[in-house]
C-alpha angles and dihedrals in degrees: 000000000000117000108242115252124254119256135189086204097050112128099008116113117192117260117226121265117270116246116258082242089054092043087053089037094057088032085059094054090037087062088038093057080043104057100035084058079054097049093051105043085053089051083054100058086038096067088026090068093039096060086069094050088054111098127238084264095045098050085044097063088052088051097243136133128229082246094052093052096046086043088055094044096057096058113111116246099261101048110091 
């Protein structure tokens, strides 16, 4: 008796193929969730580059440091 071949494929089945509505459907959410994370990201370096803006008295009533704003603002995008 011959062992069977290994096979990246063994065991899967294909899957039907998604409705043209479904595929729009999952390509609108997709471009939601894109442009809320740009939105985001664009907020970020928005208030990042505020902070430095912002005088001695005005950081104080926050409760931040010169350092801290110049810490948060050098952050990249991307990085909470």
């Amino acid at each position: 008796m011959r062992p069977q071949a290994y096979s990246l494929f063994a065991g899967t089945e294909s899957k039907p193929a998604a409705s043209p509505q479904t595929r729009r459907h999952r390509i609108a959410e997709i471009r939601t969730a894109l442009m809320a994370r740009l939105r985001e990201w664009r907020r970020r370096v928005r208030t990042r580059n505020e902070l430095l803006t912002l005088t001695a008295r005005d950081l104080r009533e926050i409760g931040w440091t010169r350092a801290e704003a110049k810490a948060e603002a050098r952050k990249p995008f991307w990085e909470a």
